[in-house]
C-alpha positions in Angstrom: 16.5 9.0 7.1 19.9 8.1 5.2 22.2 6.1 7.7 19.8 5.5 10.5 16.8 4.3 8.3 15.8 0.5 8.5 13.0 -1.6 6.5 13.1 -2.2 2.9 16.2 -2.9 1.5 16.4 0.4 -0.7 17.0 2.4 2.0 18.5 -0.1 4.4 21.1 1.6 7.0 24.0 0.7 8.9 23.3 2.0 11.9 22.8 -0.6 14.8 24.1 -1.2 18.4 27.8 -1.6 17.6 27.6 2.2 16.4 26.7 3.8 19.2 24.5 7.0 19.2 25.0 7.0 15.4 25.9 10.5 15.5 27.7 10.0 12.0 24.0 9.8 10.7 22.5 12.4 12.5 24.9 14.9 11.3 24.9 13.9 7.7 21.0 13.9 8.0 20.9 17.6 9.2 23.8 18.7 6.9 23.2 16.9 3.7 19.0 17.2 3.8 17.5 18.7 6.0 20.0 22.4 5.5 19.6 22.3 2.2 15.7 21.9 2.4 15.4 24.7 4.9 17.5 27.2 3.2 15.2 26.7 0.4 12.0 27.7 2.5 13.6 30.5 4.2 14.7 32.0 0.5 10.7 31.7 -0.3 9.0 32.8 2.9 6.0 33.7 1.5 5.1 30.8 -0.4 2.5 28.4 1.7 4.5 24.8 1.6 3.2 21.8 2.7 5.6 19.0 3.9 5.1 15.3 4.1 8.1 14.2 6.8 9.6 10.9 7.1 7.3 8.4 5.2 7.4 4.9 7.6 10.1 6.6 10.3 8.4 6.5 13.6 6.0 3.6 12.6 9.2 1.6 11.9 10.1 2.2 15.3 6.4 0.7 16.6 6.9 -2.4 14.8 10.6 -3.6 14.0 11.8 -3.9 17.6 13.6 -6.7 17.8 13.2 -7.9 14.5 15.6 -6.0 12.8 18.7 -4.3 14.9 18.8 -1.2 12.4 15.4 -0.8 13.8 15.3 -2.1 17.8 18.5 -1.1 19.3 18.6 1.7 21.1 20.4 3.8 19.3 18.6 3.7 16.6 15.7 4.3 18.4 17.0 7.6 19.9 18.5 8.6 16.7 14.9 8.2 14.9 13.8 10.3 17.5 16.1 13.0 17.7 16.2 13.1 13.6 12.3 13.7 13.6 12.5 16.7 16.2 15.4 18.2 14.4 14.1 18.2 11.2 10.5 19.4 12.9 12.3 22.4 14.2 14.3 23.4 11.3 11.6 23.3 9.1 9.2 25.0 11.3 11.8 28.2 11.8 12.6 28.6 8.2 9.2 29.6 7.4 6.1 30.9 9.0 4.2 29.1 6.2 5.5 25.6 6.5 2.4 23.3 7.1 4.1 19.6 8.6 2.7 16.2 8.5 4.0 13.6 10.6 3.6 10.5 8.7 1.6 7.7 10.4 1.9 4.5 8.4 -1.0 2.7 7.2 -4.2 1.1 8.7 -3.0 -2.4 7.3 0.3 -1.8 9.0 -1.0 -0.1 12.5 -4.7 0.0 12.4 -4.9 -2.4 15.6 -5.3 -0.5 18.8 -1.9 -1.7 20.6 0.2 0.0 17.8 -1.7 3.0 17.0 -1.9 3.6 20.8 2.3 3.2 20.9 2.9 5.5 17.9 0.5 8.0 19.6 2.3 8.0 23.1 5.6 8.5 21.2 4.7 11.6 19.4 3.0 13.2 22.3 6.1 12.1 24.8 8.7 14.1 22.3 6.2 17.2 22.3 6.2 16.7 18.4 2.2 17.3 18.3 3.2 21.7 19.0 5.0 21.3 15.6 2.3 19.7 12.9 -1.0 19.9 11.7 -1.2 16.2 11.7 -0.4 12.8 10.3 0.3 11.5 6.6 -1.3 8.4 5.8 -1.2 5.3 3.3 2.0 6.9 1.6 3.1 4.8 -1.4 0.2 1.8 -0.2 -2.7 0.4 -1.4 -5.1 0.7 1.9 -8.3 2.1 0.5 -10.5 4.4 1.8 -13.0 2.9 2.4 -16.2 4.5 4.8 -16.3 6.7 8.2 -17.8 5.3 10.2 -20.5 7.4 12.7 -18.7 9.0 16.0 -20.3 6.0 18.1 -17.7 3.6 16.6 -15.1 5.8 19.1 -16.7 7.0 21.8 -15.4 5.9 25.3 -13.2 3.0 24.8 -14.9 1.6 21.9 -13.1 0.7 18.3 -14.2 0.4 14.7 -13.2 -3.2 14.9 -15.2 -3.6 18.1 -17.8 -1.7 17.3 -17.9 -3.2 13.5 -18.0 -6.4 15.3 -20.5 -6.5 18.8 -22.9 -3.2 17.4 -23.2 -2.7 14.2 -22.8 -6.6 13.7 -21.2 -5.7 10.3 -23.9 -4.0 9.2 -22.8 -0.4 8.8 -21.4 0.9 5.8 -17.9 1.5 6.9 -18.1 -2.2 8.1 -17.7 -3.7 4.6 -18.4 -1.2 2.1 -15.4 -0.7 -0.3 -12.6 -2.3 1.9 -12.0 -5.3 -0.3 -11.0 -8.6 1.0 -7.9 -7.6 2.7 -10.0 -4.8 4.1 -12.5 -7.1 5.2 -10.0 -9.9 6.7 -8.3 -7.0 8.9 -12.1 -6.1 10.6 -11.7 -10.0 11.6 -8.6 -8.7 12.9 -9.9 -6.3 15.1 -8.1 -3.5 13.4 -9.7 -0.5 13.1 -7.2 0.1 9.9 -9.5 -1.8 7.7 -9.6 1.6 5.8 -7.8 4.8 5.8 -10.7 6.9 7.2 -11.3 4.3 9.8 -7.8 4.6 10.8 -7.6 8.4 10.8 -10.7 8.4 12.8 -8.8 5.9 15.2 -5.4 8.1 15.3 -7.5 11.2 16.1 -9.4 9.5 19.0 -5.9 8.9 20.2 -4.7 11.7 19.7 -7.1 13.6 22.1 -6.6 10.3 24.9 -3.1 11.0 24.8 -1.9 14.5 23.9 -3.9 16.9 25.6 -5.6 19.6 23.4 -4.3 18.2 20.0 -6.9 17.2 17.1 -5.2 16.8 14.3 -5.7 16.7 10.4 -4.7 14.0 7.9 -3.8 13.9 4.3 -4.1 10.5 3.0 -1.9 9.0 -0.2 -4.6 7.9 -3.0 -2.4 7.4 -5.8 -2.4 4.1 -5.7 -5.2 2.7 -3.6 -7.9 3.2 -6.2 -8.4 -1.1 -6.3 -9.8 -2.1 -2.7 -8.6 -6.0 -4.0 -5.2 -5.1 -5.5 -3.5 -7.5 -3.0 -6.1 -9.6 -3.3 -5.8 -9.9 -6.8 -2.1 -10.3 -6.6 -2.2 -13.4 -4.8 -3.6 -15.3 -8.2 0.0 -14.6 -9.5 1.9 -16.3 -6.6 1.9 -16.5 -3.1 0.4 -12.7 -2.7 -1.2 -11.6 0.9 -2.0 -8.4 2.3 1.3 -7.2 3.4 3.1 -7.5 0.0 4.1 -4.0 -0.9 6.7 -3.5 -3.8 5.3 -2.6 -7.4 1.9 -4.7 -6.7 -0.2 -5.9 -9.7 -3.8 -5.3 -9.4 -3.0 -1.3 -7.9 -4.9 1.5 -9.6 -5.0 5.6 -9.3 -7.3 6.2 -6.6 -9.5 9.7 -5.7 -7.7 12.9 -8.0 -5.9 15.0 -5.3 -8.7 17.3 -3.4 -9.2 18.9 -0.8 -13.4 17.9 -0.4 -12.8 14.8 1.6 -16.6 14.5 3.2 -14.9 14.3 6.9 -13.5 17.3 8.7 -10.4 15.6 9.9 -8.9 14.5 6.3 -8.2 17.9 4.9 -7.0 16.0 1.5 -6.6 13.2 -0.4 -3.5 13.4 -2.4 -0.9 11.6 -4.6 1.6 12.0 -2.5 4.0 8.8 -4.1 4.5 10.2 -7.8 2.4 7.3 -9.9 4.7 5.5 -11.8 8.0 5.5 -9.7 9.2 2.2 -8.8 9.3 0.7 -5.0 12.6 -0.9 -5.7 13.7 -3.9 -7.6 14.0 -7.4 -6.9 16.5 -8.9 -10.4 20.1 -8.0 -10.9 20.0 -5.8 -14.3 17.3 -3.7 -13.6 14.8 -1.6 -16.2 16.7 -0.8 -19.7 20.1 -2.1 -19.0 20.2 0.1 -15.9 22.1 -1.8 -12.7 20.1 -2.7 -9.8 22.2 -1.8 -7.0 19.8 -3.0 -4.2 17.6 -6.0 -5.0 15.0 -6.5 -2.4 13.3 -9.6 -1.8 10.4 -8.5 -1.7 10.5 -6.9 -5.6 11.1 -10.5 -6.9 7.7 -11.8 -5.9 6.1 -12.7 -8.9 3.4 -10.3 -7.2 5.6 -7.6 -8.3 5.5 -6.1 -11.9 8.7 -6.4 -13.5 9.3 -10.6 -12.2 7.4 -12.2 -15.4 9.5 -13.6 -18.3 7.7 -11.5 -20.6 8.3 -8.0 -18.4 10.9 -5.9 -18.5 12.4 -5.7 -14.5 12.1 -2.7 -12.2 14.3 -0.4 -12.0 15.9 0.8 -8.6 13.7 2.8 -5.9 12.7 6.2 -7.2 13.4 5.7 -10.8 10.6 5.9 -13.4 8.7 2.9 -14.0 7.0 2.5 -17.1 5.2 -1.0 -16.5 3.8 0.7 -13.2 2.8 4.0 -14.9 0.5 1.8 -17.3 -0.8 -0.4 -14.7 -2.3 2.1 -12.8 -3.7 4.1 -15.3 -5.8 0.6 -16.9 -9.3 -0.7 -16.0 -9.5 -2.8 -13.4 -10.1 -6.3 -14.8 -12.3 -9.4 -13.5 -9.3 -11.0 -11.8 -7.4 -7.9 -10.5 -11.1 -6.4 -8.7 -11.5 -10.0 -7.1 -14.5 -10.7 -9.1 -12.9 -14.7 -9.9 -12.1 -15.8 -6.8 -10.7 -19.4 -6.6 -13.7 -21.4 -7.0 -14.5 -19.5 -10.0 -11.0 -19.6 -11.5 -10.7 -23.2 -10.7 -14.0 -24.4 -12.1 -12.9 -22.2 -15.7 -9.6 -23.9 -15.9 -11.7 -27.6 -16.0 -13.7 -26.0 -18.7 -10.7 -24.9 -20.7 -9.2 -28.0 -20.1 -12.2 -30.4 -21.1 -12.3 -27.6 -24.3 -9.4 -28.5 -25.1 -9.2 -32.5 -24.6 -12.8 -32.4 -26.8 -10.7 -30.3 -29.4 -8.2 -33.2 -29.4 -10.7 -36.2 -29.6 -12.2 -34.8 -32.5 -9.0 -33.4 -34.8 -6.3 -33.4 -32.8 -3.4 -35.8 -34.9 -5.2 -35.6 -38.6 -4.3 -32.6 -39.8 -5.0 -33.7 -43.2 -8.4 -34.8 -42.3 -10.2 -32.0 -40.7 -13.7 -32.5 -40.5 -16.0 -29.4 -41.6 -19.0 -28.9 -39.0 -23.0 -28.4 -39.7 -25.9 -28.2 -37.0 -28.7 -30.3 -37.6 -32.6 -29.4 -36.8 -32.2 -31.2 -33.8 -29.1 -29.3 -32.8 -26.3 -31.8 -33.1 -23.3 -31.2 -34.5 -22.3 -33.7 -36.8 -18.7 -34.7 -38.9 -19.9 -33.8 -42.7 -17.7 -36.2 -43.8 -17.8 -39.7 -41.6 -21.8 -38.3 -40.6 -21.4 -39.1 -37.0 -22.5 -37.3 -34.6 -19.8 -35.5 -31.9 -21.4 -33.4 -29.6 -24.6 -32.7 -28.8 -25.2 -28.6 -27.6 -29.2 -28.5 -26.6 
């Protein structure tokens, strides 16, 4: 939301409590974007448009309080507030055919009960439920899918996680199937965002708890969630957990955009981030020679593409990046689908290294001497020349 938005560092703000009301923001916001944007739907009044608003606005608000003054004073609170209903309206009256949703976050992000419940409450407090269809999920993440689970899992006050945890005893499909390990660490978790259908499926129980008469509908972001262990995966390059975001390894398309979800309260899966754009970048210099005029942190973690010493760097937020465009569109390799875990990758490293050191013992230093192999009957292998035996296979 230009000035007043806080979080990554490519669209960092200056808004905070020395600028109070940051009015300068909120008028730059409805002049410079949202005008311009509603001018253009008015001019097409016909034409059915669906709109995606604010990716990560009001869930920043949920989580960042206090941790980051862009995001916890209060007037950036109220100006988050009052730049969501502004833009809801003026959107809403340009066009009869304007179809708004309200982005939600992610289950990895907000799938716990305390946050969904406070990013519920806020929506329904500023009456913003009258203007939308429903929420946006996953946008520009990697959550996957995963499985519904049955309507027991929220009736009365009962959770996925809960119910995951106490009924089911894990045993249900939407417990474990396709959620990877990050997936399956967040059930521990109690979150009910394990997956992004499990975490619609919480919003929309919500949703009817808190704002009388309102079920809404979700689209969910798949164009990069299509490896249920990319952050998994990641982690075997350095340091990677489940909340590392910017250009991840390991992330693959997900479901083709559609509209045939299997549950009545997703009306689509979509690729809502454009695959290949870059989430920002974390080296000075950027992609092709191109400056990088806001280096985030969290773009130099060697789980980012674009930090090895053999890979050209990321370019700035937004830009085309080619590295991530090939990425996602490659199979999904033993490593990247969490297939080696550590025990597995540990246990082949000893092997290459005893490979190796037998390698040495038996040439390594006589170059001029190399030693031609045969297999005997018995199925040693022995030094033609010196015939003495130096390994034995059987």
């Amino acid at each position: 939301m230009g000035e007043i938005c806080c979080g990554a560092r490519a669209a960092d703000g200056s808004c905070s409590a020395a600028v109070a009301g940051c009015e300068s923001g909120l008028r730059q916001y409805r002049d410079d974007f949202i005008a311009p944007l509603a001018s253009i739907l008015a001019a097409h009044s016909t034409v059915p448009v669906v709109i995606i608003l604010e990716p990560d606005a009001l869930p920043n608000l949920v989580t960042n309080r206090g941790s980051n003054p862009r995001c916890g004073s209060n007037a950036t609170q109220h100006a988050y507030e009052d730049g969501i209903l502004l833009a809801l309206t003026a959107l809403k009256s340009a066009s009869p055919r304007v179809t708004v949703y309200l982005d939600a976050g992610h289950g990895a992000w907000l799938g716990w009960e305390e946050p969904a419940r406070r990013l519920m409450a806020r929506v329904c407090k500023l009456g913003l439920q009258s203007h939308i269809r429903g929420f946006s999920t996953n946008v520009a993440n990697y959550n996957p899918l995963g499985v519904a689970c049955p309507a027991a899992a929220f009736e009365a006050g009962e959770t996925a996680a809960h119910w995951c945890h106490w009924v089911a005893k894990g045993a249900a499909p939407c417990c474990s199937q396709d959620l990877g390990s990050c997936g399956r660490q967040l059930l521990t978790e109690y979150s009910s965002g394990a997956g992004e259908l499990m975490y619609a499926q919480l919003l929309a129980k919500l949703a009817r708890e808190q704002c009388a008469g309102f079920e809404p509908r979700f689209v969910i972001d798949t164009s990069r969630n299509g490896n249920p262990n990319a952050r998994h995966a990641a982690s075997y390059f350095g340091g990677g957990t489940c909340d590392h975001w910017c250009n991840l390894r390991g992330a693959r398309l997900g479901v083709t955009p559609t509209t045939d979800t299997g549950l009545d309260i997703v009306d689509a899966f979509f690729w809502v981030k454009t695959p290949g754009e870059s989430d920002g970048c974390g080296i000075a210099g950027g992609s092709d020679g191109d400056a990088c005029a806001r280096v985030d942190a969290s773009c130099a973690r060697p789980t980012a593409l674009g930090t090895g010493w053999h890979e050209s760097p990321a370019p700035d937020a937004g830009a085309f990046f080619a590295a991530a465009m090939l990425s996602l569109n490659s199979p999904i390799s033993s490593l990247e689908s969490g297939a080696l875990g550590p025990d597995t990758l540990g246990k082949t490293a000893i092997w290459l290294l005893a490979v190796l050191l037998l390698v040495c013992t038996c040439g390594c230093g006589k170059p001029n001497h190399a030693r031609p192999l045969v297999r005997s009957g018995s199925g040693a292998l022995y030094a033609v020349a010196e015939d003495q035996p130096m390994l034995h296979t059987s």
